[in-house]
Each structure stands twice: as structure tokens, then as C-alpha cells.
C-alpha positions in Angstrom: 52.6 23.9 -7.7 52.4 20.1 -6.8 52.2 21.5 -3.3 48.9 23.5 -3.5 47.7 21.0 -5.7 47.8 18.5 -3.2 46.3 21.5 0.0 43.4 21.6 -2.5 43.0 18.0 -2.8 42.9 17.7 0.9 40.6 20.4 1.7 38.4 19.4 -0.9 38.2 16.1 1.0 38.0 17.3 4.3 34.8 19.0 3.0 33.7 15.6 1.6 33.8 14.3 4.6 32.5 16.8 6.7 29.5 17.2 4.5 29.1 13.1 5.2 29.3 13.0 8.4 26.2 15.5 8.8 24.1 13.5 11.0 20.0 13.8 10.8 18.5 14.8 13.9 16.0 12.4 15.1 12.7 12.9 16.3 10.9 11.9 19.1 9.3 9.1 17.5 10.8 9.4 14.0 13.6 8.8 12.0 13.7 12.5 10.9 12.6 15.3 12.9 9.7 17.0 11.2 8.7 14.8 8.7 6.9 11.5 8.7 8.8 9.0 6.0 6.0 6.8 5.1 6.7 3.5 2.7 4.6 2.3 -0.1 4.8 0.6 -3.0 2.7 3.4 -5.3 1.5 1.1 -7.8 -1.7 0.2 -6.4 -4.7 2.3 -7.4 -6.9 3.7 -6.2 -4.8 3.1 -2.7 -1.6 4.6 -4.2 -0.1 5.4 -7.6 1.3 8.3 -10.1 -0.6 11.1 -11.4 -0.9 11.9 -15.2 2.4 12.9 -15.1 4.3 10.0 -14.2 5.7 12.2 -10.8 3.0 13.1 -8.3 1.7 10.2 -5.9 -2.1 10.1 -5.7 -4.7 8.1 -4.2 -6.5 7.2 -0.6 -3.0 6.2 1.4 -1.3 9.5 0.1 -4.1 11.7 1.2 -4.2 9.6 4.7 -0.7 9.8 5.4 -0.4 13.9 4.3 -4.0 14.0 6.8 -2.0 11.8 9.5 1.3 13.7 9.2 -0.4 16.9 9.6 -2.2 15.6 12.9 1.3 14.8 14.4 2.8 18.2 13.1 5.1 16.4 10.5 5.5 16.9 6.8 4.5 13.4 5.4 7.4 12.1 2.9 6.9 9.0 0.5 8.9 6.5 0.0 8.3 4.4 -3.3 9.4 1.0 -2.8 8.4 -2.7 -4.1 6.2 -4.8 -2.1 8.2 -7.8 -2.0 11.0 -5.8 0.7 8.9 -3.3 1.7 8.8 -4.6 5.4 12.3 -5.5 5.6 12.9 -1.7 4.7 10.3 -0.6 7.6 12.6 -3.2 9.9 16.1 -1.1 8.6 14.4 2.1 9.6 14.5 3.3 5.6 11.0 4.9 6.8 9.2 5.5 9.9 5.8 3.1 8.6 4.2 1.4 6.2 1.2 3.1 4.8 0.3 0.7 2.0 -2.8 -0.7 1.9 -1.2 -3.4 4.4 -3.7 -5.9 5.8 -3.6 -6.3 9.4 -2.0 -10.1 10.0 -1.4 -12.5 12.8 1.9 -13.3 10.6 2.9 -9.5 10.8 1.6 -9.0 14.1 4.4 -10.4 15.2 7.3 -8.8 13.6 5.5 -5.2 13.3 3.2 -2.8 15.1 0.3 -1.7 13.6 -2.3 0.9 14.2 -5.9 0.7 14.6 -7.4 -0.3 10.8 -8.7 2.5 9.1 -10.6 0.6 6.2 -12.2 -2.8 6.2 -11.6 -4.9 2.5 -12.8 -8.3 1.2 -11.8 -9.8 -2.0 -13.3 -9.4 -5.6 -13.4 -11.2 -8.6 -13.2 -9.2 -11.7 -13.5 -10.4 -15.2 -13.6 -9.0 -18.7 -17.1 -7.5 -19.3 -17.6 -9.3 -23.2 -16.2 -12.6 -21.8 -18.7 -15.3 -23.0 -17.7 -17.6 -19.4 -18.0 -15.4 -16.2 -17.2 -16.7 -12.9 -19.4 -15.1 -10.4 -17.7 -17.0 -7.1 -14.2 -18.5 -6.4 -15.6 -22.2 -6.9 -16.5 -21.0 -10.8 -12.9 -19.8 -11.1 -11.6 -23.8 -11.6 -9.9 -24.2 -14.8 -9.6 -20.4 -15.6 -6.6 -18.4 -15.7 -6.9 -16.5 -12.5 -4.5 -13.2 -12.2 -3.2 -11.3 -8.9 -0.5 -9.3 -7.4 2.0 -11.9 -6.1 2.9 -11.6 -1.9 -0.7 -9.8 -1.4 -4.2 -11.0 0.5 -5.1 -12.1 -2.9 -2.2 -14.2 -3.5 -2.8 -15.6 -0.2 -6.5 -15.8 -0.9 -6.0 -18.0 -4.3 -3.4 -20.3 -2.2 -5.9 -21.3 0.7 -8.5 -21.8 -2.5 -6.1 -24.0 -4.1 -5.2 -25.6 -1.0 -8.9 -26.6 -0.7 -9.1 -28.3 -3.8 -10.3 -25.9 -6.3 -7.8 -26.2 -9.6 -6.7 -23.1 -11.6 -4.2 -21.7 -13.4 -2.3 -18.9 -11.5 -0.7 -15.8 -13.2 1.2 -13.9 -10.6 2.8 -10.2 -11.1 4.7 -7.7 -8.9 2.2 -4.7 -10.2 -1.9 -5.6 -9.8 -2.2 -2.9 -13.0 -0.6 -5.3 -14.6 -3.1 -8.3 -14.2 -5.4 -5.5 -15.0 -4.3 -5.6 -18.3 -3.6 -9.1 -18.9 -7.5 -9.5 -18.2 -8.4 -6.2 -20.6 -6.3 -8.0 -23.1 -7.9 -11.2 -22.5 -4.8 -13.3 -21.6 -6.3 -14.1 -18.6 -10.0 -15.6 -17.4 -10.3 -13.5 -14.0 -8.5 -11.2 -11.4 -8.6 -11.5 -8.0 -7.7 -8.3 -6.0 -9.1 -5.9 -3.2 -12.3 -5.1 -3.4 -11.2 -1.7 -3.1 -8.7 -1.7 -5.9 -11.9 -2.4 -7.5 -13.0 1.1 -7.3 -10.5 2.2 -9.5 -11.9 0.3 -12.5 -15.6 0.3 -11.6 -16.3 2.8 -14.3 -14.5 1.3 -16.7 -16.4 -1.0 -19.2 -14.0 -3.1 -20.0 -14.3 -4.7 -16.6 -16.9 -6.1 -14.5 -16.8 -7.5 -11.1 -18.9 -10.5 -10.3 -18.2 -11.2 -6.7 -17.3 -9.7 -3.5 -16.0 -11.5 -0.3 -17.4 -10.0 2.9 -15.1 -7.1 5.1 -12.9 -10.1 6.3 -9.6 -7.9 6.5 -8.3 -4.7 7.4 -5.7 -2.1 6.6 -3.6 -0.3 9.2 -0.7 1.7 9.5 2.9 -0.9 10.4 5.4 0.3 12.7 8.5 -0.7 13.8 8.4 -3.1 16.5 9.0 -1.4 19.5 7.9 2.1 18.6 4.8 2.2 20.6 5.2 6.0 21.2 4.4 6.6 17.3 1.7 3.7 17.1 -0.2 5.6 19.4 0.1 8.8 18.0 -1.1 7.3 14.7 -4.3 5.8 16.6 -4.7 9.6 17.9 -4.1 10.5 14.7 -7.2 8.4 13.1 -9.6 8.7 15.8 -9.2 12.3 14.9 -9.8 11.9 11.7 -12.7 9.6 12.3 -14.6 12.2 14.7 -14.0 15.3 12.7 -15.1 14.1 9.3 -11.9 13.8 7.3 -11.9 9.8 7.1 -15.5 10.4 5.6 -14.7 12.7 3.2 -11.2 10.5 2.3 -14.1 7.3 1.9 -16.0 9.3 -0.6 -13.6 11.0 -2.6 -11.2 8.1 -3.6 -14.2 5.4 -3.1 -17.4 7.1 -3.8 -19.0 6.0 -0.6 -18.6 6.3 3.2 -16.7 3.3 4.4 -17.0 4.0 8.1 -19.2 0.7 8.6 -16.4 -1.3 7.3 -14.2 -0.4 10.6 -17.0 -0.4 13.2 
């Protein structure tokens, strides 16, 4: 009895192991053959977050990477994961890029690939629409409680205005909904964010935006260093996009208004 006992017990774990040691076929430029792992921190509408239901990723980045997936002849997977090691995942091959609403940065440039930017962004100030003190440019923001995503253009935005001289009183957090709410709430003066986050709360009363920074940054696609075979299928990928009308259509469904100028 103790003798089958123990066969089972061994085949059971040769199994185990067998079933382990099933190794993923690559593709030619991806982790995965036929699919596309794309990483994002989906938490940042209108560029990425959850549906209604808590489950389903929406927004302008997941209907670009399913559009850019497609154009390679992948299946596009997402990978939710926090900003703050979302490059050190792309460097550990956790996922093939970086779809994130990722600004395009000498600092980046060179540690990462990135494609071609498809989508130009400045930065906004937003403040709470009954507030009786408004600041309607970054030099008006000095005493205030200013609000942003921590490790994001903004963050590094506020830091060169503080380095300048202007004096505020910064509230940082991991999510930008959540500085969103601080500011509904009125625990805070103002947020700072991209201008195209701003879309996602234009309609909203509770918030007004009083200032927009110029198209001084741009959002690409980051790659693994070294992968240039998939950095230029991406920029195949977009200039695809770009002459058949999709990117157009992607502008004015999530933003309400063709954005192609912002890349030109």
C-alpha cells in the first residue's frame, strides 16, 4: 500500500514538473508568440482605466495597443502594473512595451526605445469650479495646495516650478483619480496633470481647468533596449494608423477632437 502510495506521489510530481517546465515559444520580436504583452498602469483616465465593472480596461492606450496589435497580427494582452516599477518590469521582459501614456524623455531615451509619439500633451491646471481663489497660471499656484500623480510629467513639472522659486505646498499620490478627488473634496487648492487627463473631467462641473501649457511633450510606445526589430514595427504600426484614419477616429472618440496637429 505504502508502495503505490509513494508511485502516485512520484508521478504526480513528475507531472508537476513536466507541466513547469513548459516553455513559451517566443516570437520574432516578442516575448510570446501571438500576442503583444503591453504594460500600463490602468489607472489613468481617459488614457487607461476600468470599465463600470471594475474588470474591463478602457480608454485611448487600450484601444491603441488592441489597433497596434492587430497591425502586427498579434492579440494585444494588458498588463496592469504600478507606475513607480513599470519600467523596470519592461527591462525584465514581464511585457513586450510600455503603452502608458509615457512621455518621450532624454532620461528614458537612454535606458528604453521608444516609438515615434503618437499624441502631443502639455500640462493643465485644474481647480474646483466653486473655489472663491482660482489660479489661472503656475505663478498663481504659490501658497496653494497643489495635487499630482507622484513619478509623472507633472510631478516633474511642479519640481522645476519649485526649483525656480515659486513656493507651494505639494500633495503627491500613486493614482491622479485620487488628487481628483482630494480637489472635488476641497482638500486641496489645484491639480496639476495632463492636459489630456483633462478630458476625462471636462464635463464634469465640479472641475474647471484654468490653464493649459503648450504641446511641449509627447507620448510613445517604450521598448526594450535593443529590440529595434519591434520599435519599427510599432512606427509601421502608427503611420498606418495615421494614414488610414484610425488615429483620427481614436483622437475623437476618447478626446472629442482630432489631435493629429499635436504630432505634426
Amino acid at each position: 500500500m505504502k508502495k503505490s502510495i509513494a508511485c502516485i506521489a512520484a508521478l504526480a510530481a513528475l507531472v508537476l514538473v513536466t507541466g513547469c517546465s513548459k516553455k513559451v515559444e517566443k516570437g520574432e520580436f516578442t516575448i510570446e508568440k501571438g500576442l503583444l504583452k503591453i504594460g500600463m498602469e490602468i489607472g489613468y483616465p481617459p488614457m487607461e482605466y476600468y470599465d463600470v465593472d471594475g474588470k474591463t480596461p478602457v480608454g485611448f492606450d487600450i484601444e491603441l495597443g488592441k489597433a497596434v496589435a492587430a497591425k502586427l497580427g498579434l492579440e494585444a494582452e494588458f498588463v496592469d502594473t504600478a507606475w513607480d516599477g513599470i519600467f523596470a518590469g519592461l527591462e525584465t521582459d514581464k511585457y513586450d512595451c510600455v503603452m502608458s501614456a509615457a512621455t518621450i524623455t532624454p532620461e528614458r531615451l537612454e535606458s528604453m526605445e521608444f516609438s515615434k509619439p503618437y499624441v502631443g500633451n502639455g500640462q493643465a491646471i485644474v481647480v474646483n469650479a466653486k473655489a472663491a481663489k482660482k489660479a489661472s497660471s503656475p505663478a498663481e499656484l504659490t501658497g496653494m495646495v497643489v495635487a499630482y500623480q507622484a513619478e509623472t510629467t507633472s510631478d516633474l513639472f511642479m519640481t522645476k516650478q519649485a526649483e525656480a522659486g515659486l513656493q507651494f505646498k505639494p500633495a503627491e499620490f500613486d493614482k491622479v483619480i485620487n488628487a481628483f478627488d482630494e480637489l472635488k473634496l476641497g482638500r486641496c487648492d489645484a491639480v496639476v496633470c495632463d492636459a489630456l487627463v483633462y478630458a476625462n473631467y471636462k464635463n464634469d462641473p465640479a472641475f474647471e481647468s484654468t490653464w493649459t501649457g503648450s504641446a511641449d511633450e509627447y507620448f510613445g510606445v517604450a521598448i526594450r533596449k535593443g529590440n529595434a526589430g519591434l520599435v519599427e514595427k510599432v512606427n509601421a504600426a502608427l503611420d498606418e494608423m495615421v494614414a488610414d484614419g484610425t488615429m483620427k477616429a481614436l483622437y475623437e472618440k476618447v478626446f472629442g477632437a482630432d489631435l493629429s496637429n499635436t504630432i505634426q
